[in-house]
C-alpha positions in Angstrom: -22.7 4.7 -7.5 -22.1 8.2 -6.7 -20.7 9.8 -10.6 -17.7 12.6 -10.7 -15.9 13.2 -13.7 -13.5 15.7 -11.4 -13.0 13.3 -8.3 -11.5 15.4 -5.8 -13.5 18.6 -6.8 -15.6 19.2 -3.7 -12.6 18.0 -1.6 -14.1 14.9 -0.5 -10.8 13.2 -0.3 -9.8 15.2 2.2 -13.2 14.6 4.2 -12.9 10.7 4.2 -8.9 11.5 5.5 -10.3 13.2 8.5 -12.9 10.5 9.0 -10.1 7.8 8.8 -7.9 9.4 11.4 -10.8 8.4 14.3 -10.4 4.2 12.9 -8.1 2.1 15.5 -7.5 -0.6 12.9 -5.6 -0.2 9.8 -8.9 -2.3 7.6 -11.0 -0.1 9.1 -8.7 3.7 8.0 -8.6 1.7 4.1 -12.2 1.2 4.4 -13.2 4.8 5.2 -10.5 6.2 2.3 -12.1 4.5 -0.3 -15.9 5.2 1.1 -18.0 6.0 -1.5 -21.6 7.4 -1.6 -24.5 4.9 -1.2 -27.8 5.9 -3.5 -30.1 3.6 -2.4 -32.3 5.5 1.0 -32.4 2.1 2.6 -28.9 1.9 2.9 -28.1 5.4 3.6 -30.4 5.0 6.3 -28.8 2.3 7.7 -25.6 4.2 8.1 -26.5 6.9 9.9 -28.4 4.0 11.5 -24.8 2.6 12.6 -23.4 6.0 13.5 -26.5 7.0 15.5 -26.0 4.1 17.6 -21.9 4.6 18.1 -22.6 8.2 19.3 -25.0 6.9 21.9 -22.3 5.1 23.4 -20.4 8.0 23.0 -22.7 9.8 25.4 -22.7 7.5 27.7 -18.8 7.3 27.8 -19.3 4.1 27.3 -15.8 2.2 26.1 -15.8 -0.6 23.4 -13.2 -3.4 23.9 -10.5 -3.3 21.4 -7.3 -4.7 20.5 -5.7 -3.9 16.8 -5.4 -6.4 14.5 -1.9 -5.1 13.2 0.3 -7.6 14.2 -2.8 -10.7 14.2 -3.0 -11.0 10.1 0.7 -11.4 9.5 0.5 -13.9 12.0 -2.4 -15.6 10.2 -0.9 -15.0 6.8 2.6 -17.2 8.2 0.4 -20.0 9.6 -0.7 -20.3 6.0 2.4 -20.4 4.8 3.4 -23.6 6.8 5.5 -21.7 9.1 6.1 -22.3 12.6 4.3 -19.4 15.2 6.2 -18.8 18.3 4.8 -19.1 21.7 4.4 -15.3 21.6 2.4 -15.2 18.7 -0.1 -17.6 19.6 -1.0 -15.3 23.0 -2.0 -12.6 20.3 -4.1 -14.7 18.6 -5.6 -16.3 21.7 -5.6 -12.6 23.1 -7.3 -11.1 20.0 -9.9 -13.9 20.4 -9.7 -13.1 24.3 -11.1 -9.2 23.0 -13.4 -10.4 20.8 -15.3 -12.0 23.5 -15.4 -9.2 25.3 -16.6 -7.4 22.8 -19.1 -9.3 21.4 -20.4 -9.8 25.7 -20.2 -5.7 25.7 -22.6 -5.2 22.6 -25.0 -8.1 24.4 -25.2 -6.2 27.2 -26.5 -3.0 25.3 -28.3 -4.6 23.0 -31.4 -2.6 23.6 -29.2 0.7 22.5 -27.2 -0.1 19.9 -29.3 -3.0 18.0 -27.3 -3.0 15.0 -23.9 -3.1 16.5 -24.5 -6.2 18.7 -26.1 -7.9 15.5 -21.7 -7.0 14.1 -21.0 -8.8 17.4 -23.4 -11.9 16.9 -21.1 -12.3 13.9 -17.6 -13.1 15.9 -16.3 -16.4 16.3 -14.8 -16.9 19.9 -13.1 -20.2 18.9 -13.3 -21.2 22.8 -11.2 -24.7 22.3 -8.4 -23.1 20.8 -8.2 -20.4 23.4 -8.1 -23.0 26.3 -5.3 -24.9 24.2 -3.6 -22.0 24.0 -3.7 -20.4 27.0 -2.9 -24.4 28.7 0.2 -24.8 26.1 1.5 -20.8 26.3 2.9 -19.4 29.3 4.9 -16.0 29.7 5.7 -16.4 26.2 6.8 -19.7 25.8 5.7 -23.6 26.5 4.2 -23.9 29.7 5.9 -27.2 31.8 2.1 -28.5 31.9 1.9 -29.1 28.2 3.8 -32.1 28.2 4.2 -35.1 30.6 7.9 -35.0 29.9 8.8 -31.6 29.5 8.9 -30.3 33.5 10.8 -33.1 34.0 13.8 -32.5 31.4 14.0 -28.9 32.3 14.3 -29.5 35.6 16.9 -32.2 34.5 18.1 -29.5 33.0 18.8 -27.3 35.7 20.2 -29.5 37.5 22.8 -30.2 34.8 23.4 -26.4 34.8 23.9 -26.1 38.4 26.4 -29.1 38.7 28.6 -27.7 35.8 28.9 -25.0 37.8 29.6 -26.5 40.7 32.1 -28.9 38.8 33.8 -25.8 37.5 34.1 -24.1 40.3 35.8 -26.9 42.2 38.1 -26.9 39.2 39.4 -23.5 40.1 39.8 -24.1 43.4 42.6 -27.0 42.6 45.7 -25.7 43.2 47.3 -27.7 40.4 44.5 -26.1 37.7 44.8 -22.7 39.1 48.8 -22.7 39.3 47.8 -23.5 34.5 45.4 -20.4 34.2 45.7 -17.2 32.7 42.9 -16.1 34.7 41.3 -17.5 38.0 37.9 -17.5 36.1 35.5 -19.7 33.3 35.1 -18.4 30.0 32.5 -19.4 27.7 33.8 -20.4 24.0 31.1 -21.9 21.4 28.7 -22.3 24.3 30.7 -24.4 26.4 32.4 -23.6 29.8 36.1 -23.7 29.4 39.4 -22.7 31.5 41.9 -20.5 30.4 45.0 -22.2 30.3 48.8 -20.6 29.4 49.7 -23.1 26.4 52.5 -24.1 28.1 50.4 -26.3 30.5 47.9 -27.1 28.1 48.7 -31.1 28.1 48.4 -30.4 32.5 45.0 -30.3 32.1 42.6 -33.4 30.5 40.1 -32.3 28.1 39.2 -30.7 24.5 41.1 -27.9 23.4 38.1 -25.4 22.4 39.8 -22.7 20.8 43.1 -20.8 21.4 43.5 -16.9 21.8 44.9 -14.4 19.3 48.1 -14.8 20.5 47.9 -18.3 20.7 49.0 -18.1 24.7 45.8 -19.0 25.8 44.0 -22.4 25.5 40.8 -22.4 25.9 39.8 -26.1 27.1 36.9 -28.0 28.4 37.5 -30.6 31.3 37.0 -34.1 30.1 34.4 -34.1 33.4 32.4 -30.5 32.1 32.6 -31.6 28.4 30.7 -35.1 30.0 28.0 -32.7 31.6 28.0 -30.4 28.8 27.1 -33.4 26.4 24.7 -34.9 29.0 23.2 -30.9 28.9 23.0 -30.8 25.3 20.7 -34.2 24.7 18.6 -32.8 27.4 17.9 -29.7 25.8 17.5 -31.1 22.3 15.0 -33.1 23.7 12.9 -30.5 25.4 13.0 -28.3 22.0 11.8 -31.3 20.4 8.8 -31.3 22.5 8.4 -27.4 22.4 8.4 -27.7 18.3 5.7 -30.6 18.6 3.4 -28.2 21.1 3.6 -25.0 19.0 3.0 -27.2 15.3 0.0 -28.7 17.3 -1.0 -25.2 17.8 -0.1 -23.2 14.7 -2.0 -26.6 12.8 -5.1 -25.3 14.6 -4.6 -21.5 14.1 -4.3 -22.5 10.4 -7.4 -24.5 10.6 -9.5 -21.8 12.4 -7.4 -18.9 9.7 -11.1 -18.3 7.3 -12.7 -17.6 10.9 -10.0 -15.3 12.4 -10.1 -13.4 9.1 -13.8 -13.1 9.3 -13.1 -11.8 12.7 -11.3 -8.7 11.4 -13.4 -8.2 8.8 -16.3 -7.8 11.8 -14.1 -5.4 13.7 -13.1 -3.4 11.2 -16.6 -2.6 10.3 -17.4 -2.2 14.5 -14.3 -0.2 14.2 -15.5 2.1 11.5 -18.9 2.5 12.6 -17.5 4.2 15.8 -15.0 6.5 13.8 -18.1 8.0 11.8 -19.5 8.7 15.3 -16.9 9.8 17.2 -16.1 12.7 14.1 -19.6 13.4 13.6 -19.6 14.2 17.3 -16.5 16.1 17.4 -18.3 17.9 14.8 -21.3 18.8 16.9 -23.0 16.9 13.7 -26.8 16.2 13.8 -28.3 13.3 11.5 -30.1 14.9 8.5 -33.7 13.8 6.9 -33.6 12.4 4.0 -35.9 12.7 1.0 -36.5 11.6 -2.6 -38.0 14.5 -3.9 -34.7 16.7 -4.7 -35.6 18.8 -1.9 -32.7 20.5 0.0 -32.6 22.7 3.2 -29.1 23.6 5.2 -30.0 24.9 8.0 -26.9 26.4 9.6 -24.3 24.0 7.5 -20.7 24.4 8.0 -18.3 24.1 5.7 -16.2 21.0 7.2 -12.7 21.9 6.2 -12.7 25.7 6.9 -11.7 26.9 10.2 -14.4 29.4 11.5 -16.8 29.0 8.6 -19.6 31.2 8.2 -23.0 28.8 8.6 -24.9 28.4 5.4 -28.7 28.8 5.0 -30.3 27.2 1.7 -33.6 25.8 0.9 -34.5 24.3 -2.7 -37.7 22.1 -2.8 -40.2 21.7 -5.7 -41.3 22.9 -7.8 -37.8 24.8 -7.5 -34.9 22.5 -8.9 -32.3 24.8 -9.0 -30.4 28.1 -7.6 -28.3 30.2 -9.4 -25.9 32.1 -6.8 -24.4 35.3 -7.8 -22.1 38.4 -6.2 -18.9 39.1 -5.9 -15.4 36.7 -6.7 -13.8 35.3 -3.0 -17.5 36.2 -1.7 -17.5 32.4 -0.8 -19.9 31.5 -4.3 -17.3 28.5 -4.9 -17.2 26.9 -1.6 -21.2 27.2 -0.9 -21.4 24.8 -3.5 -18.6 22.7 -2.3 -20.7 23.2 1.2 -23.8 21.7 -0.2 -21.9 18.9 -2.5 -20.0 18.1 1.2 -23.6 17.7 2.7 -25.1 15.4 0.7 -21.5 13.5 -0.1 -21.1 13.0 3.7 -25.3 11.8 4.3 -24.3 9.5 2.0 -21.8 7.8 3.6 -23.1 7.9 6.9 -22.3 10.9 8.9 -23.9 13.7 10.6 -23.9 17.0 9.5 -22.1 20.1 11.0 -25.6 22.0 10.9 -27.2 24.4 13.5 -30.2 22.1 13.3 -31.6 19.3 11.4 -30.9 19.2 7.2 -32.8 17.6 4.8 -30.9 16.0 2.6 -31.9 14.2 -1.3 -30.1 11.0 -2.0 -28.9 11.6 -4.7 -27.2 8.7 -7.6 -25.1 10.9 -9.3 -23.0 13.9 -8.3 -21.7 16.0 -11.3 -19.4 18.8 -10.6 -17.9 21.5 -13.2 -15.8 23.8 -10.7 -12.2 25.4 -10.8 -10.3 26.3 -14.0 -10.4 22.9 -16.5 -7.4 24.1 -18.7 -5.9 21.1 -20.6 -2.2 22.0 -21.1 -1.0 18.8 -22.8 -4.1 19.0 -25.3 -4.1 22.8 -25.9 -7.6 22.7 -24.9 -9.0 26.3 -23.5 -10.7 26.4 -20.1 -14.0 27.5 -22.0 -13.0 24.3 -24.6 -12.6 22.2 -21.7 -15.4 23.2 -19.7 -17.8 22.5 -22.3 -15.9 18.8 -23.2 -17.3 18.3 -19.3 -20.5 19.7 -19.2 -21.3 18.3 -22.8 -20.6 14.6 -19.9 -22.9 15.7 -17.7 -25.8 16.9 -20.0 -25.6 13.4 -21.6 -25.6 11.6 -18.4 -27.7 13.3 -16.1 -30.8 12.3 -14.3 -33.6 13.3 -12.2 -32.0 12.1 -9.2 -28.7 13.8 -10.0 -26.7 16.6 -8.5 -25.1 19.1 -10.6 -22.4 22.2 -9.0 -21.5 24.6 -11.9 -19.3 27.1 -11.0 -18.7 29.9 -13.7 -21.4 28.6 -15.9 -20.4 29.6 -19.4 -17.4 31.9 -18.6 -14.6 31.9 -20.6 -15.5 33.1 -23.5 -17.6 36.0 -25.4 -20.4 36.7 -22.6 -22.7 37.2 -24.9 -22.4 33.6 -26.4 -21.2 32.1 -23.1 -24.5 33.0 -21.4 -26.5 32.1 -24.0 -25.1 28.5 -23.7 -25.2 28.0 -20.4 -29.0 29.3 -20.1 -29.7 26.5 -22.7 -27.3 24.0 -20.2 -29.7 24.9 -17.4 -32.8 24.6 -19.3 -31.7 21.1 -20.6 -30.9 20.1 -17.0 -34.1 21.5 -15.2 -36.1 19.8 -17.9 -34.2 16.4 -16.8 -35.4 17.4 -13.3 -31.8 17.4 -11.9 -31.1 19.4 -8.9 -29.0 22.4 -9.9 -26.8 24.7 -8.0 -24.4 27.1 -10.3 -22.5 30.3 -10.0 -22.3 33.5 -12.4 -21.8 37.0 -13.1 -23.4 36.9 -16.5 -27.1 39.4 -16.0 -28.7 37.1 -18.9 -28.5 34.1 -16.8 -29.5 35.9 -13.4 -32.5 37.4 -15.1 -33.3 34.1 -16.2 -33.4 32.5 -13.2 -35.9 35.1 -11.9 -38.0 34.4 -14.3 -37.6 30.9 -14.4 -40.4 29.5 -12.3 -38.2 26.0 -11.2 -34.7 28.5 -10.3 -34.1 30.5 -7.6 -31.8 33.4 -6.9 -29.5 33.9 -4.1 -26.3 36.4 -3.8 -23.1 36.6 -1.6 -23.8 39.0 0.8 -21.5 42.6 0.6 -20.8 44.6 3.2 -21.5 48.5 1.4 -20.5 50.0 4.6 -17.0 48.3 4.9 -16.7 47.1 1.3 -16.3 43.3 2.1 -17.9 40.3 1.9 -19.9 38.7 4.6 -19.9 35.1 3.0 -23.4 34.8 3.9 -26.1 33.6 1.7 -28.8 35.6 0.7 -31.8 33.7 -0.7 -34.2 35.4 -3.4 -31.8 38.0 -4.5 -29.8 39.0 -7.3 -25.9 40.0 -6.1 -23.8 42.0 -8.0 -20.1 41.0 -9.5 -18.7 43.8 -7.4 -15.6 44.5 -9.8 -14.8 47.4 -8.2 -14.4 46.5 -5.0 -12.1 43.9 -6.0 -9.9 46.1 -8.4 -9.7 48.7 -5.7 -8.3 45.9 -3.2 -5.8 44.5 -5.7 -4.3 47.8 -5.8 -5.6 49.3 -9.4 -4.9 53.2 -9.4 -8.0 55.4 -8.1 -8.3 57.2 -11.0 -9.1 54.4 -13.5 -11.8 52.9 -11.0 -13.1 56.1 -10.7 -13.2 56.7 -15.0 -14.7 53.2 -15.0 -17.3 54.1 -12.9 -18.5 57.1 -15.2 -18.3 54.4 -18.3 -20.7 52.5 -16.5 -22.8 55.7 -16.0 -22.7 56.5 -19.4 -20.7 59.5 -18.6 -17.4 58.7 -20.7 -17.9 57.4 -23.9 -15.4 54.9 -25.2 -13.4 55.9 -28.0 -11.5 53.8 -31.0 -7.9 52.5 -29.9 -6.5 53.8 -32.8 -4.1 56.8 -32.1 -3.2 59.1 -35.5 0.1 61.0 -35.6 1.2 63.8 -37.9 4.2 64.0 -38.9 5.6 66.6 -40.6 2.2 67.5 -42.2 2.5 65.4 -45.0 1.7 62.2 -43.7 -0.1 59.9 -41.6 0.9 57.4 -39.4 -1.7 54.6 -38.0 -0.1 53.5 -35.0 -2.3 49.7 -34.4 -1.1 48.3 -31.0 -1.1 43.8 -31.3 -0.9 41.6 -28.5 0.5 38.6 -27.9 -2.8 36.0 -28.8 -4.7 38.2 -31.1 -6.0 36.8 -33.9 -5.1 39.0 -37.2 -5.6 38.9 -40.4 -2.8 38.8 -43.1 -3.4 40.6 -46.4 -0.4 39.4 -48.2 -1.5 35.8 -46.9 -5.2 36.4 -46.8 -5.9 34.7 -44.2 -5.9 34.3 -40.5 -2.8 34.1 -37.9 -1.7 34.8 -34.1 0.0 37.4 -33.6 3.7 36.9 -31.8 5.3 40.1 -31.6 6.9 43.0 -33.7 10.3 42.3 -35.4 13.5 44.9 -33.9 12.5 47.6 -36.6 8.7 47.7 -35.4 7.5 47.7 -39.0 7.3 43.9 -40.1 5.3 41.5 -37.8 6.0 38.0 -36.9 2.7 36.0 -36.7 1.7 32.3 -36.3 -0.2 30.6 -39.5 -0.6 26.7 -40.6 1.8 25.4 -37.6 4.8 27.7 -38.6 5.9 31.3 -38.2 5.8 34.1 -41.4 6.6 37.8 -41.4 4.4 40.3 -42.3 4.5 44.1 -42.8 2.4 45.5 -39.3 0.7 47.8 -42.3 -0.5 44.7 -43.7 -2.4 43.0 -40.5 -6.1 43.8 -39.3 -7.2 42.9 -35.8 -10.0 40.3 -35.6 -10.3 39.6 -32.1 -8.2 40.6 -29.1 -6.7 38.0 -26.9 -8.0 39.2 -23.9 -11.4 38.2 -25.1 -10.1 35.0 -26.3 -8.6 33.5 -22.9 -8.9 33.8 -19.3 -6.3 35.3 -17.5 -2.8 33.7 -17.0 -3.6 31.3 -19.6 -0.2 30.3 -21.2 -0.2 31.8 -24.5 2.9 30.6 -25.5 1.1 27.6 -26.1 -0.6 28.9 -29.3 2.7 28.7 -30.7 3.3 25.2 -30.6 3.5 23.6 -34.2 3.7 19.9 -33.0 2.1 18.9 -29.9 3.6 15.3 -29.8 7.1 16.8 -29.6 6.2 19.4 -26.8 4.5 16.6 -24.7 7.7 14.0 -25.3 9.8 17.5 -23.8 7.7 18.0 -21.0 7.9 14.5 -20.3 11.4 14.1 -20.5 12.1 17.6 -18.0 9.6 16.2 -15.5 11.9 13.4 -15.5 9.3 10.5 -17.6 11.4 7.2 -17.0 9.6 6.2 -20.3 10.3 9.8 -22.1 14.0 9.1 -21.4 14.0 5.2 -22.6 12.5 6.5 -26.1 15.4 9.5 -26.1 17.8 6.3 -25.6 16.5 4.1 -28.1 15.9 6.8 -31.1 19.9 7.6 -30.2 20.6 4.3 -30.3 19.0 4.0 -33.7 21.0 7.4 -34.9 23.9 5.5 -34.1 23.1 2.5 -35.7 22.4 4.1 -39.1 25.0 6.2 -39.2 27.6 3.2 -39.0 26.0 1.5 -41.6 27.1 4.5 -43.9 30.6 3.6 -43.6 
């Protein structure tokens, strides 16, 4: 199985979401979010297989049968329960079964083009029996009067009951002596029996049941003796034919329950129909074309597109043997980061089955693992540094590595002093091209570029740079050596001219640098050594001798507040030598306040608690509760 220690780095998530959006069935959407990389060739092979055969249909505009199976597996989920299915619901399943046929006749019919897919359809069950009982007991949603011997004759007993009630009724209006009792010269239906209004004073006119009265008791509501006989007569009847109608549809749901491990199958086979054709129909909305595959580590993109970026520039890369590696360099937002999402995106995707955004065919390795060690690791909650952090990873993916693996590195080694960070991450790559990995990584550092030239199993490639308009192109250039381009990107931040400009004769050797230290005179007689301390440094306390972090100065500037064994001391500024600057220490924006923490376990159980942690706010409960408790026992 496919190996990430950061799941979501190369924004595969988002991929398979895409993917998901072309399923028809909901099984089918859960089985494409949760797809994961195959490593065996045979069965990558397979699935581009599959989606090779759904985009020839495609082509030929050729429509699959399909009906959802949203509302069939509660329906099969009730029947196993024991409960009763309504006439309704057995012409889904019957008309699910219906489509399944069709289906499984469709894929028959082009068996010759898309072997695979009929060999899914050779799988349905068609249950043809319960079909015909089905479709001979259901009607128009409900119990068809052929189901049972009896049952067209009690509804039509039925309507004839209805019709002479009415008639009965309306005879009952018509007498002068009734009509001369009513309220109203109409029927009125009370607890589902025809009744006449009557004025209470004539209530005892009229023979039959007293149904109900009105609100203000001047109205009786009664039933003729005669309509409360056909009413009764109506009633049997009906409880009779619902009788039957129960009988038919237990018969019925008994056999859906019998046939349930079948039906369920069914899905299964549809869903995996279902999300065969969404790999094709994206991969063709993509333009995609089905990559080679290889076991050698070799890699070619050929045109690639990035599949999440709108309008991306097309990526050209080639790394076969005896090259294992390339190490990309040039300038930051010159597109370094996503070209290796780009290629980590090519294989992830070849792996699970679809075609490749690519100007022509790719060749793709299969790879077992996929390690990636890109974007800023900081660990807040365990004070870890991004360089700490980063190392804690690739440290993982050192140990775990194999000659079939994959490994993105983005920033090899940054994050601390170059020097030492550089030297570490040319012994990383060593390690891992020694493994025979395949290696793509990022840098700025010149040890590790020249390394890589002279590295007989790396190559080079660069971001390309614009010099003419001073902006990147995003293209790849293979077999060069890119430059970081800080200036460009300090001039388009908005750093003042004339600091670029001095920065540029530094790197000429023009301007020398000069010490920090500044030395006023004051009255002639003495000397004042002004030492400017940041926030972060590290400085070291004579008075203490020993190390601290420097906080800040106190409100008189002369006495220092600084950061030693978990708590805070002041120390005379004259007293404190710099050691190492913060700005060499951390990457920008890292939270420095963190230094300052003195227990960890307390700052988490606050952070907790203002995120709103149900289970940081139970503990604040039950160590009040506690305060509580012991300080009552003190009286």
């Amino acid at each position: 199985m496919t190996e990430f220690f950061e799941n979501n780095q190369l924004q595969f998530a988002q991929v398979l979401t895409q993917v998901a959006s072309y399923a028809k069935s909901p099984e089918a959407r859960n089985l494409l979010l949760q797809a994961q990389p195959l490593t065996k060739p045979a069965a990558v092979t397979h699935l581009l297989d599959e989606t090779e055969e759904g985009t020839r249909l495609l082509e030929r505009s050729l429509q699959l049968p399909f009906v959802s199976s949203d509302s069939l597996l509660p329906l099969i989920n009730r029947a196993q329960k024991g409960l009763l299915l309504s006439a309704d619901d057995l012409e889904k399943v019957a008309d699910y079964l219906r489509v399944c046929e069709l289906l499984q006749r469709f894929l028959y019919r082009e068996k010759d083009l898309v072997p695979i897919l009929n060999s899914y359809g050779e799988e349905l069950q068609l249950f043809p029996k319960l079909v015909e009982q089905i479709y001979q007991s259901i009607e128009h949603g409900q119990v068809a009067d052929s189901a049972d011997r009896d049952l067209r004759r009690l509804r039509r007993q039925e309507q004839e009951l209805s019709q002479e009630i009415k008639d009965t009724a309306g005879k009952l209006l018509q007498s002068k002596k009734v009509s001369q009792s009513l309220q109203e010269q109409r029927l009125v239906e009370k607890d589902g029996h025809l009744t006449l209004p009557v004025k209470s004073s004539f209530k005892k006119a009229i023979a039959g049941r007293i149904i109900a009265y009105s609100a203000n008791g001047q109205t009786a509501f009664i039933l003729p003796r005669k309509l409360d006989q056909l009413s009764s007569e109506k009633i049997a009847v009906k409880g009779q034919i619902e009788a039957i109608e129960a009988m038919i549809l237990g018969q019925l749901t008994a056999a859906v329950y019998e046939e349930s491990p079948g039906l369920l199958r069914n899905i299964d086979v549809v869903a995996a129909i279902d999300q065969i054709m969404a790999r094709a129909r994206y991969s063709r909305e993509l333009n995609g074309k089905r990559a080679r595959l290889n076991q050698t580590n070799q890699l070619l993109l050929r045109g690639m597109r990035h599949p999440l970026l709108r309008n991306p520039v097309p990526l050209d890369l080639e790394i076969k043997p005896p090259v294992r590696g390339l190490i990309i360099t040039g300038p930051n937002a010159g597109g370094k980061t996503a070209t290796l999402k780009n290629c980590g995106l090519a294989i992830m995707m070849t792996e699970i089955g679809l075609f490749l955004p690519s100007r022509e065919i790719c060749d793709i390795p299969v790879s077992q693992q996929i390690f990636s060690q890109i974007g800023d690791q900081q660990d807040l909650d365990n004070s870890l540094s991004t360089f700490s952090a980063e190392m804690t990873n690739i440290a993982k993916i050192v140990t775990h590595a194999q000659s079939r693996s994959l490994v993105l590195l983005d920033e090899l080694g940054s994050g601390t002093d170059p020097d030492e960070g550089a030297a570490i991450a040319i012994s990383v790559l060593q390690a891992l091209q020694l493994k025979g990995c395949l290696v793509l990584a990022t840098t700025h550092y010149s040890r590790i570029k020249d390394y890589a030239v002279k590295h007989p199993n790396y190559r080079t490639a660069s971001m390309d740079f614009n010099a003419d308009t001073l902006t990147p192109t995003y293209r790849l250039l293979l077999d060069q050596v890119g430059q970081s381009r800080a200036f460009w990107i300090a001039q388009k931040v908005g750093m003042p001219k004339e600091i670029i400009d001095q920065a540029q004769k530094v790197l000429a050797g023009q301007l020398p640098l000069s010490s920090s230290t500044v030395v006023l005179k004051e009255k002639a007689t003495s000397k004042i050594v002004k030492t400017h301390f940041c926030k972060g440094d590290v400085v070291y306390a004579g008075d203490l001798e020993r190390e601290g972090i420097f906080y800040a100065l106190e409100a008189n500037q002369t006495l220092a507040k600084i950061f030693v064994n978990k708590q805070f001391s002041v120390i005379p500024v004259k007293r404190l030598k710099l050691r190492r600057k913060a700005a060499d220490l951390y990457p920008e924006g890292y939270n420095l306040n963190l230094l300052f923490i003195s227990d960890w376990q307390e700052y988490k159980f606050n952070k907790d608690l203002n995120r709103g942690s149900k289970k940081a706010y139970k503990k604040l409960v039950k160590h009040e509760q506690e305060v509580k408790s012991n300080s009552s026992k003190t009286y």
